[in-house]
MDAnalysis code that builds the backbone (N, CA, C; Angstrom):
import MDAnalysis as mda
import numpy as np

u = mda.Universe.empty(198, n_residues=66, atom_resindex=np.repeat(np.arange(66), 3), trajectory=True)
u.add_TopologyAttr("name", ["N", "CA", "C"] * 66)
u.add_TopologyAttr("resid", np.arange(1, 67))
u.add_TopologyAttr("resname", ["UNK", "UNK", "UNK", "UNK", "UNK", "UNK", "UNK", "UNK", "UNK", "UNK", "UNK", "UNK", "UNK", "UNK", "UNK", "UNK", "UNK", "UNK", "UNK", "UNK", "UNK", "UNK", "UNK", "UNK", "UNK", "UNK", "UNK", "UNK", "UNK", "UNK", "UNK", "UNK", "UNK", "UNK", "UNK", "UNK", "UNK", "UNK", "UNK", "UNK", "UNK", "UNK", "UNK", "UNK", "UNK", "UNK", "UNK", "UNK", "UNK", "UNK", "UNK", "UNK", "UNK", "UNK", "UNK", "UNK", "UNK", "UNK", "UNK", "UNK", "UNK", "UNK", "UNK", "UNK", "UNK", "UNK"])
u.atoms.positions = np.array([
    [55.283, 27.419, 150.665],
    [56.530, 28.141, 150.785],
    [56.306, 29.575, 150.294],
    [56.791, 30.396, 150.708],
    [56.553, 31.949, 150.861],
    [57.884, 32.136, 149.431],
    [56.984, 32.699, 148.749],
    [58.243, 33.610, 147.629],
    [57.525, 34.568, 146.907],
    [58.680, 35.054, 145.638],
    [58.836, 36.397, 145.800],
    [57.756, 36.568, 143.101],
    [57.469, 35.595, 143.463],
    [57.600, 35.017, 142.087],
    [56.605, 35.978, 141.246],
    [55.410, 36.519, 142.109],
    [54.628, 37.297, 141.345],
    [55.483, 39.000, 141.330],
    [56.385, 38.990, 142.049],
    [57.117, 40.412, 141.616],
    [58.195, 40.181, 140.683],
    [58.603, 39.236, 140.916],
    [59.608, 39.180, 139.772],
    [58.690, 39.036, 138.493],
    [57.951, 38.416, 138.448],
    [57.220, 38.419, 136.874],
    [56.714, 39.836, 137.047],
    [55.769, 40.268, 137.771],
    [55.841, 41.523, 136.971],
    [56.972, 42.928, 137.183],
    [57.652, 42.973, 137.542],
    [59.090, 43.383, 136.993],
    [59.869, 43.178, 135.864],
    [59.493, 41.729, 135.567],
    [59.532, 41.352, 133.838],
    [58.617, 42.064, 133.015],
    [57.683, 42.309, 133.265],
    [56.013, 42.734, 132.850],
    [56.001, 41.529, 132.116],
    [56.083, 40.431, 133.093],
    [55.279, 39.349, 132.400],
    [53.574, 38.969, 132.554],
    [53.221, 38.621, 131.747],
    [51.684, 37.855, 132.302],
    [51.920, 35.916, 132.801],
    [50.777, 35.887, 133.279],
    [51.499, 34.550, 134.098],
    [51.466, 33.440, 132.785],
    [50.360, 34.038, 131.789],
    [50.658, 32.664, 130.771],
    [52.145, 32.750, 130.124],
    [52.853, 34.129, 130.036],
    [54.179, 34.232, 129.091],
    [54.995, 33.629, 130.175],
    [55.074, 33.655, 131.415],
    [55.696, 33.459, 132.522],
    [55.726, 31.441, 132.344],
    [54.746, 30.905, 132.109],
    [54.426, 29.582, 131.769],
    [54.855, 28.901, 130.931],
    [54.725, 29.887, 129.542],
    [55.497, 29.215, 128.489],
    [56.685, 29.358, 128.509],
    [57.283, 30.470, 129.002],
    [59.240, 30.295, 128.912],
    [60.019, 28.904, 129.452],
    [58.600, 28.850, 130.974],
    [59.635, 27.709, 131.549],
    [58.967, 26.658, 131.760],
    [57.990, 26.145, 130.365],
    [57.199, 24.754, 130.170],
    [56.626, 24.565, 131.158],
    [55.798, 25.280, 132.013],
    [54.589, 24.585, 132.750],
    [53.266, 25.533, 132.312],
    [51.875, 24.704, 133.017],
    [50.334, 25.918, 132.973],
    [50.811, 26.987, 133.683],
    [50.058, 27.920, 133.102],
    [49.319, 29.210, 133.435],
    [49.201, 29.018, 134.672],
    [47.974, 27.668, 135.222],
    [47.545, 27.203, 136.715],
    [48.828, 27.003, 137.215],
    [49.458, 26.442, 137.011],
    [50.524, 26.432, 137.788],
    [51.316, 27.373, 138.504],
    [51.328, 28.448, 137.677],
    [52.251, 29.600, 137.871],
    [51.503, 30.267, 139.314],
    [49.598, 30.372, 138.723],
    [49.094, 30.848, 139.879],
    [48.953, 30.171, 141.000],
    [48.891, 28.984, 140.839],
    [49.101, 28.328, 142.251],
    [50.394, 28.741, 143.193],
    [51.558, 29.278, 142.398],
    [52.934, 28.812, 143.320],
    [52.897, 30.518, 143.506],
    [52.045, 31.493, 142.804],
    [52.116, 32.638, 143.484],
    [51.299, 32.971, 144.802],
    [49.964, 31.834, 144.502],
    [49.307, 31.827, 145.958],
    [49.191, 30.933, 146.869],
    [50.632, 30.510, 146.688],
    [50.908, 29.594, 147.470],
    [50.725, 28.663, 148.358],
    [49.762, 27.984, 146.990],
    [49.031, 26.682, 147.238],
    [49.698, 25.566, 146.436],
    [50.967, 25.535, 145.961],
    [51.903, 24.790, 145.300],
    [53.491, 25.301, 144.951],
    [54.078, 24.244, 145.256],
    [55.317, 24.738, 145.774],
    [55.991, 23.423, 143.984],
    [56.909, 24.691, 143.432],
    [57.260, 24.352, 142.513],
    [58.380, 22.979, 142.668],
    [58.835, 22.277, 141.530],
    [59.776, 21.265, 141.220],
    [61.223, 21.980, 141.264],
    [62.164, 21.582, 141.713],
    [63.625, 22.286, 141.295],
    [64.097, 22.434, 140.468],
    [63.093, 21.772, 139.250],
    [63.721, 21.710, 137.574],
    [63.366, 23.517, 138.192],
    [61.881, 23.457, 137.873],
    [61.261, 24.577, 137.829],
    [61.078, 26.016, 138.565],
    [62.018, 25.448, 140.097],
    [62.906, 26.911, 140.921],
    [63.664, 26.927, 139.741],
    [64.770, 26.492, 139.721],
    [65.925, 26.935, 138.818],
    [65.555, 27.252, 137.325],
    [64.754, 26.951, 137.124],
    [64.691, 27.464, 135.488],
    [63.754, 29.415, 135.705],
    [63.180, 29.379, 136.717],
    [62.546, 30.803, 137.351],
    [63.315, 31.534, 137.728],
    [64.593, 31.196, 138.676],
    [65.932, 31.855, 138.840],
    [66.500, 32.575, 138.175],
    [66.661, 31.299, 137.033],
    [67.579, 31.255, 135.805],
    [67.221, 32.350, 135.044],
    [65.647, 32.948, 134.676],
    [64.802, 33.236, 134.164],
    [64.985, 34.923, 134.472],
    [64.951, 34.883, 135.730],
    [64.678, 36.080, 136.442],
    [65.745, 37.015, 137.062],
    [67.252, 36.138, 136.800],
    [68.464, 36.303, 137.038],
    [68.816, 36.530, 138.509],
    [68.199, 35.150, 139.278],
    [68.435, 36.025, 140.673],
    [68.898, 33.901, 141.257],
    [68.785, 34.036, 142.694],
    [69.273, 32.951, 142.726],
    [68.056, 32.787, 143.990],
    [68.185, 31.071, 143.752],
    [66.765, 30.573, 144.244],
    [66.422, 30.947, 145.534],
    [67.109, 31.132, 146.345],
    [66.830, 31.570, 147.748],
    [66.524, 33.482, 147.905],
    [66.996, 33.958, 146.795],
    [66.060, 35.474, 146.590],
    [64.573, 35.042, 146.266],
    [64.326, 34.099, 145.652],
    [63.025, 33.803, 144.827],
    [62.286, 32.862, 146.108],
    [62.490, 31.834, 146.272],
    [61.745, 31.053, 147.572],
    [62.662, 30.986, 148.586],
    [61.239, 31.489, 150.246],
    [61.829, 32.291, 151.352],
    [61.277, 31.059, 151.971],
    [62.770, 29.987, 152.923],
    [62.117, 28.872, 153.346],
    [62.353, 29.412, 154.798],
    [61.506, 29.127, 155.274],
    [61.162, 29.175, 156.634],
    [61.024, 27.694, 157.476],
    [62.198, 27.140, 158.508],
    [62.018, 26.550, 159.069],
    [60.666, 26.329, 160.289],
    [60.108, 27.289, 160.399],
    [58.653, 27.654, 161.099],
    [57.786, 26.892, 160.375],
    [57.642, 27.066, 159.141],
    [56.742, 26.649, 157.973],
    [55.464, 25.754, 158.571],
])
């Protein structure tokens, strides 16, 4: 799934490990779902949302094409 997650963190000037610990998952994780080779949990859209103050469909761009 196509999103927007490595600009919003650094617009935070986050690094991906501070980005990890706010919202309890790895570091790996974070980079996987920025190179979108893993597509996050909905705990974990919404707590990135939540995070980033935007709402989940600014953050992941679903494409029925996919």
């Amino acid at each position: 799934m196509k999103n927007r997650v490595r600009e919003f963190r650094k617009n935070q000037k986050l690094t991906q490990e501070e980005l990890a610990e706010l919202i309890g998952i790895s570091r790996q994780a974070i980079n996987a779902i920025e190179k979108e080779k893993f597509d996050p949990s909905l705990p974990t859209a919404f707590k990135m949302s939540k995070l980033f103050k935007c709402s989940i469909e600014e953050l992941f761009l679903f494409s029925k094409y996919q």
